[in-house]
C-alpha angles and dihedrals in degrees: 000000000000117000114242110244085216118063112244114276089032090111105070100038084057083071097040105053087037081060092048093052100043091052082053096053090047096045078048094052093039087053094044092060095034093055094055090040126220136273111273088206084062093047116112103213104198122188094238095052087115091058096060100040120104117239107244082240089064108106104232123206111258102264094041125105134182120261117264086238094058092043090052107030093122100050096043087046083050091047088043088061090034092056093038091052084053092053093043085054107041087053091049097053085041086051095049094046095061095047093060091083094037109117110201122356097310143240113295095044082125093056100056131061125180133201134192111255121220116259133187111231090250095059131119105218141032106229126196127187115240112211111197120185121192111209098171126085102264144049111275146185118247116207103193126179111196123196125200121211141178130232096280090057093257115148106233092175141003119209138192124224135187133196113183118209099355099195117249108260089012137118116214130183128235134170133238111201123183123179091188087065098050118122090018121100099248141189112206108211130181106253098174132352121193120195114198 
């Protein structure tokens, strides 16, 4: 009979201390990239992520830790808004800069239309939603300025509004928001669009 070169019993201790090491590199690995924090503009935010976060009250078994984007929901939803205004905003300045030049209404009046959206009396803004419909062959940029007026006709605000890469044959959706129009019954009407 040949002598084992392993003692008896040390089989099954070779598993179980490859398992052990290889849940330590991985908790490694998972603090490593947990400690310099990831990147807000990777993260995936999905509508049911409070479903399958723990309750800091649930006991946890001792090796398990919460996902960084549990940990870090608020701040990544924060960042999200954040990112989005910026966008708003970067669109808006770039659609009223290339309505400066523009003599007359434009010419892609006939491409936009624009409708009152409804508001409670508390609220902040007048919104109104900005339809753009590109009839030519290619993706384009819409300038649109967007004027809101009482019920005498008078203009009580002037927005910009910017809509990047409409697709050819397409309608998309933007927002006109004034906060000089809120509280006052108002009509949004397209004063200038600029297709390039």
């Amino acid at each position: 009979m040949k002598a084992h070169p392993f003692p008896r019993g040390a089989s099954v201790l070779v598993p179980a201390v490859a398992a052990a090491l290889l849940l330590a590199t991985t908790a490694a690995c998972d603090s490593d990239t947990t400690s310099e924090g990831t990147s807000s503009s990777v993260r995936t935010l999905t509508p049911d992520h409070s479903e399958h976060e723990e309750s800091p009250s649930q006991e946890q078994s001792p090796g398990t830790q919460q996902s960084p984007d549990a940990q870090q929901s608020p701040r990544t939803q924060q960042s999200f808004a954040a990112s989005v205004s910026a966008e708003t905003e970067r669109l808006r300045q770039e659609a009223a800069k290339r309505l400066e030049g523009v003599e007359g209404r434009g010419d892609a009046v006939a491409d936009v239309s624009v409708s009152g959206l409804p508001v409670a009396a508390s609220e902040e803004v007048r919104s109104a939603r900005v339809r753009v419909t590109n009839p030519t062959d290619e993706p384009a940029f819409y300038a649109v300025k967007v004027e809101f007026v009482d019920a005498e006709d008078k203009v009580l605000d002037t927005v910009a509004v910017g809509v990047e890469d409409a697709p050819p044959g397409r309608t998309v959706d933007a927002q006109a928001n004034s906060r000089k129009a809120a509280g006052v019954k108002t009509f949004p009407r397209v004063a200038q669009a600029e297709r390039g």
